[in-house]
KOLSEKE-260684 format. One line per field, with one value per atom (N, C-alpha, C): residue in one letter; atom name; x, y, z. Coordinates in steps of 0.05 Angstrom, whole numbers. Example, Ala and Ser with C-alpha at 12.3 -4.5 7.8 and 13.67 -1.06 7.14 Angstrom:
2
residuo c(A; A; A; S; S; S)
atomo c(N; CA; C; N; CA; C)
x c(264; 246; 264; 257; 273; 258)
y c(-114; -90; -66; -45; -21; 1)
z c(156; 156; 156; 142; 143; 157)
//
This chain:
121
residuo c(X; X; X; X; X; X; X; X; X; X; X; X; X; X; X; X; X; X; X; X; X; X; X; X; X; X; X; X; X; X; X; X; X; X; X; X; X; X; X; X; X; X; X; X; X; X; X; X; X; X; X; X; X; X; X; X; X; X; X; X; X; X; X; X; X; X; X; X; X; X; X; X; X; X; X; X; X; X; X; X; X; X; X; X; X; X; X; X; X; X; X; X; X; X; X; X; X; X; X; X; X; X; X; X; X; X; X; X; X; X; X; X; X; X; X; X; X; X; X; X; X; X; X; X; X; X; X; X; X; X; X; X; X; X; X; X; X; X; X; X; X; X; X; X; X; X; X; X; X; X; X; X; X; X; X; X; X; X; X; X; X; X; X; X; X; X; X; X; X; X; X; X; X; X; X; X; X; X; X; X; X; X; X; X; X; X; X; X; X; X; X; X; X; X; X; X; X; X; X; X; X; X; X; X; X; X; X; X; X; X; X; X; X; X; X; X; X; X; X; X; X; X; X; X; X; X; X; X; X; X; X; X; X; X; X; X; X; X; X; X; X; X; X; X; X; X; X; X; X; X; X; X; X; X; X; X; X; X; X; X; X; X; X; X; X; X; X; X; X; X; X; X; X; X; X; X; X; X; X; X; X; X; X; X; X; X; X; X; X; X; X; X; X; X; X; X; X; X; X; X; X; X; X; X; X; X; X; X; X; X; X; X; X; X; X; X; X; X; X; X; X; X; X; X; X; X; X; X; X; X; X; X; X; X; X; X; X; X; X; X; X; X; X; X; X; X; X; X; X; X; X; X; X; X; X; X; X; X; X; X; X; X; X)
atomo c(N; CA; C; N; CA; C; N; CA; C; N; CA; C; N; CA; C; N; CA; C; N; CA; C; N; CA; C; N; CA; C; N; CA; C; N; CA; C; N; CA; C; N; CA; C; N; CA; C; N; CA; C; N; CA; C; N; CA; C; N; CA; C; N; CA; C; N; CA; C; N; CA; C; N; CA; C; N; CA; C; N; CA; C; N; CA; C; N; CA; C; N; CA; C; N; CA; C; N; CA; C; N; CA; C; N; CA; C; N; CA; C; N; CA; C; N; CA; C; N; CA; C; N; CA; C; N; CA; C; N; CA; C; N; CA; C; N; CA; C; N; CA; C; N; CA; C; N; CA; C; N; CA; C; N; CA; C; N; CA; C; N; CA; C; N; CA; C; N; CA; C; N; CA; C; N; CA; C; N; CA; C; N; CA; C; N; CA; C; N; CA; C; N; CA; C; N; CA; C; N; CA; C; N; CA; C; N; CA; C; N; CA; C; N; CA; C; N; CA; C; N; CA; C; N; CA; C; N; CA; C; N; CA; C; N; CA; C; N; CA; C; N; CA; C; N; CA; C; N; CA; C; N; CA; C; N; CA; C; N; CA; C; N; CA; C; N; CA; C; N; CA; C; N; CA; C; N; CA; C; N; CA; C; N; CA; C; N; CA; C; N; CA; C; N; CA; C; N; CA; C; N; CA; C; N; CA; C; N; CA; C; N; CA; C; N; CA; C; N; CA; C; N; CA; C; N; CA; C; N; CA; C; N; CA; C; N; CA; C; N; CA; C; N; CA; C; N; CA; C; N; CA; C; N; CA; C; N; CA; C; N; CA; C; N; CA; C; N; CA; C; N; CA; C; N; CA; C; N; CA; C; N; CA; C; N; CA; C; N; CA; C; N; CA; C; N; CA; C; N; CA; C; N; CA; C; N; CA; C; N; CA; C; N; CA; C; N; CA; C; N; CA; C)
x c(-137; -148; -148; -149; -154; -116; -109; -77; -77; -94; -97; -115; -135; -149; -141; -126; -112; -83; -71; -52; -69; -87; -107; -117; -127; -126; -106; -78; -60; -55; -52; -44; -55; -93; -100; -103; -89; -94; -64; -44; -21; -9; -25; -11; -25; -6; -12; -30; -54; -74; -66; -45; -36; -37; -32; -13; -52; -56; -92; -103; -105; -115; -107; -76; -69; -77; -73; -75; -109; -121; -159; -159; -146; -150; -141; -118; -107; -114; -131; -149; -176; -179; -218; -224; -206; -210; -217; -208; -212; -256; -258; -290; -308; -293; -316; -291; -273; -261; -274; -280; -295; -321; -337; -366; -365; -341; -346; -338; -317; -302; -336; -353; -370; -368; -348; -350; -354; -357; -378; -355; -332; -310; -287; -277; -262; -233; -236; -210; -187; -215; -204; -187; -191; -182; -151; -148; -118; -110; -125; -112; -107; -119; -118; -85; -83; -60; -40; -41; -16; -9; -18; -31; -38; -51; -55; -77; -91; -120; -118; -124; -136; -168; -169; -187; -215; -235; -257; -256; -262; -260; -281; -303; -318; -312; -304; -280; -270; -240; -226; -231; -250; -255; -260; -289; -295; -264; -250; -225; -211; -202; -192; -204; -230; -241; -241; -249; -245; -221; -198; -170; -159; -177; -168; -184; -207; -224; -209; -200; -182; -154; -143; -116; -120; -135; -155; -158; -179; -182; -158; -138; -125; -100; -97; -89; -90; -117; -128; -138; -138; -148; -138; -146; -128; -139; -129; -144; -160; -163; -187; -217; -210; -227; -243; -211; -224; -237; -238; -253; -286; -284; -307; -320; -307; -329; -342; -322; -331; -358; -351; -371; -399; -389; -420; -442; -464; -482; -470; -478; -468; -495; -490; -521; -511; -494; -487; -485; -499; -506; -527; -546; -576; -578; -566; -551; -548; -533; -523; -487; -486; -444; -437; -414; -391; -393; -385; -375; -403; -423; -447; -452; -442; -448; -429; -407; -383; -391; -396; -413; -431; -451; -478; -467; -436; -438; -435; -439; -434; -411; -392; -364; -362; -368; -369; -385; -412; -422; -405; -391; -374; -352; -340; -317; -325; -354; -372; -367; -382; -384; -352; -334; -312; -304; -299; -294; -308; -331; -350; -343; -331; -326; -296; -281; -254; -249; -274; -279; -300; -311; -326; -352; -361; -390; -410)
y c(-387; -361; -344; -351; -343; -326; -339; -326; -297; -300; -273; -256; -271; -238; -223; -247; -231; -206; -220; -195; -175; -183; -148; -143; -148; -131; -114; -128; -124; -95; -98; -74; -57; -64; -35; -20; -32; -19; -2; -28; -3; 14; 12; 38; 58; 69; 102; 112; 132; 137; 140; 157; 166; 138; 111; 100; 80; 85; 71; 87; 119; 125; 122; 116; 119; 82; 73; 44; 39; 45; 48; 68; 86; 101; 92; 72; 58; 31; 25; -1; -3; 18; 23; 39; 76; 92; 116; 132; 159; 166; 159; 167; 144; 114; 99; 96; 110; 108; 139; 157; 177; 169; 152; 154; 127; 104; 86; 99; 127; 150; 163; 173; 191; 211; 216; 249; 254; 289; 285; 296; 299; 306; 295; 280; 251; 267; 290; 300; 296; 289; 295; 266; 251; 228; 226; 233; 247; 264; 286; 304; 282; 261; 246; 227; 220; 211; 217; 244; 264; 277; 267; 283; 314; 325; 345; 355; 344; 337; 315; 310; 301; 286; 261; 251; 252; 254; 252; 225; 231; 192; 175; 178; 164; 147; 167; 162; 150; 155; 139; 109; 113; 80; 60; 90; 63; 64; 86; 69; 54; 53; 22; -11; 0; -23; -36; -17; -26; -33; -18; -27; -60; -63; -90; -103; -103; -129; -121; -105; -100; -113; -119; -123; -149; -171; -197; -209; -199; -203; -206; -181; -184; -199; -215; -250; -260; -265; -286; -288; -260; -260; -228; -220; -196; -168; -156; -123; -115; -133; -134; -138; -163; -185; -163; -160; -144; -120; -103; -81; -90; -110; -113; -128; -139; -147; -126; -108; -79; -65; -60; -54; -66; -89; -112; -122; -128; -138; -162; -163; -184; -201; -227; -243; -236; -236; -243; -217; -198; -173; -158; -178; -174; -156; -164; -156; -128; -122; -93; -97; -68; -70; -65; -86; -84; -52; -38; -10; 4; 2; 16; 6; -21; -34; -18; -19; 0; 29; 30; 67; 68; 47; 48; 38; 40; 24; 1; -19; -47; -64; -56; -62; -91; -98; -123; -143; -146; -165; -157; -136; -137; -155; -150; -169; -206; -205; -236; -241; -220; -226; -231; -222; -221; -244; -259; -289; -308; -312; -319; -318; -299; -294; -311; -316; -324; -355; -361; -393; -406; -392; -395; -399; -387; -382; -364)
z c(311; 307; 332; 366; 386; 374; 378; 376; 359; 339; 310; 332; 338; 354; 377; 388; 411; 408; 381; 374; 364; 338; 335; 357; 383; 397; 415; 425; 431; 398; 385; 366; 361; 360; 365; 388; 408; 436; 427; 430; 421; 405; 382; 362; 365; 351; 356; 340; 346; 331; 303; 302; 268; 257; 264; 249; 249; 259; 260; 231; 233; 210; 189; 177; 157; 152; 162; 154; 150; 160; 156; 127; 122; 101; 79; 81; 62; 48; 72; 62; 52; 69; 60; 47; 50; 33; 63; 56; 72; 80; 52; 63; 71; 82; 87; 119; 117; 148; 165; 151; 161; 172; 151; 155; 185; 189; 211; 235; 238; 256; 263; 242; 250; 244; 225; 223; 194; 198; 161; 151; 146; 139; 129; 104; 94; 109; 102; 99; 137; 149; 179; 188; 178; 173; 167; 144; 142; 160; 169; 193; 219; 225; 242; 238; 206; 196; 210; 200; 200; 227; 246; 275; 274; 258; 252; 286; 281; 306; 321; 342; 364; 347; 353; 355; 377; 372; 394; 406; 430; 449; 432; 427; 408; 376; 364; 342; 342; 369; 362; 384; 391; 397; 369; 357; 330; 312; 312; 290; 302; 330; 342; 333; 340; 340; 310; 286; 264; 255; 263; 260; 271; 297; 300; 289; 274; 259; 227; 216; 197; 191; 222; 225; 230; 236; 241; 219; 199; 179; 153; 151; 134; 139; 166; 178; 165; 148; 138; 106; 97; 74; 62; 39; 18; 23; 19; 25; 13; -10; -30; -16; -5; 5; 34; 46; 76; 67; 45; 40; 33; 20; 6; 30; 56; 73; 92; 93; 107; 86; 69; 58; 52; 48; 40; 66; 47; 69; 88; 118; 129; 147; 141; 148; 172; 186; 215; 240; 216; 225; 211; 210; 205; 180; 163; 133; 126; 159; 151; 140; 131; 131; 152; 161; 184; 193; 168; 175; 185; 176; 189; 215; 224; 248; 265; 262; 279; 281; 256; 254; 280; 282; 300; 328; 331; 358; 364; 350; 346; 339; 346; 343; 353; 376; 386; 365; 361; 339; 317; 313; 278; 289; 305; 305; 304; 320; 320; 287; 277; 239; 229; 244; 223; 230; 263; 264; 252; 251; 234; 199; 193; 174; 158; 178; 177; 189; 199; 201; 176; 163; 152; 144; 166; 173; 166)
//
């Protein structure tokens, strides 16, 4: 598994923002990749796609960061599976969602939950 996290991170360091949002928007959905970005706007997300806009430094840290526990996860299991852990309660994050955890800043314990999650814990 050390091998899988080290390329999601190696990939979300290197792609290109566009190619971060369309893939977060394609897996999770434009308005639960807005609400872990921070912004009250689904639509900006696609502008982010399309490089329409510039991302804020804050932003686009949380869609890095979710892109590599995205790109980690779906290593190991279906886009089905990786949506529904983003969204659902997580014990291993004091039974909040992944994506509210990244929302609040907590990117590091989400990625804890998602190894945890992919060893089986």
């Amino acid at each position: 598994m050390e091998m899988q996290v080290k390329q999601a991170h190696h990939q979300a360091v290197d792609a290109r923002l566009e190619a971060v949002a369309d893939y977060l928007q394609g897996l999770l959905s434009r308005r639960l990749v807005a609400y872990i970005a921070g912004v009250k706007d689904a639509k900006t997300v696609s502008r982010w796609a399309n490089g329409e806009v510039e991302a804020r430094e804050e932003a686009e840290r949380r869609l890095r960061d979710a892109y590599q526990i995205a790109w980690l996860l779906t290593e190991f299991d279906s886009p089905r599976i990786v949506k529904a852990w983003f969204i659902g309660l997580n014990p291993h994050l004091a039974d909040t969602a992944p994506a509210e955890a990244i929302h609040d800043g907590r990117s590091k314990e989400a990625l804890a939950a998602a190894r945890a999650f992919i060893v089986g814990g």
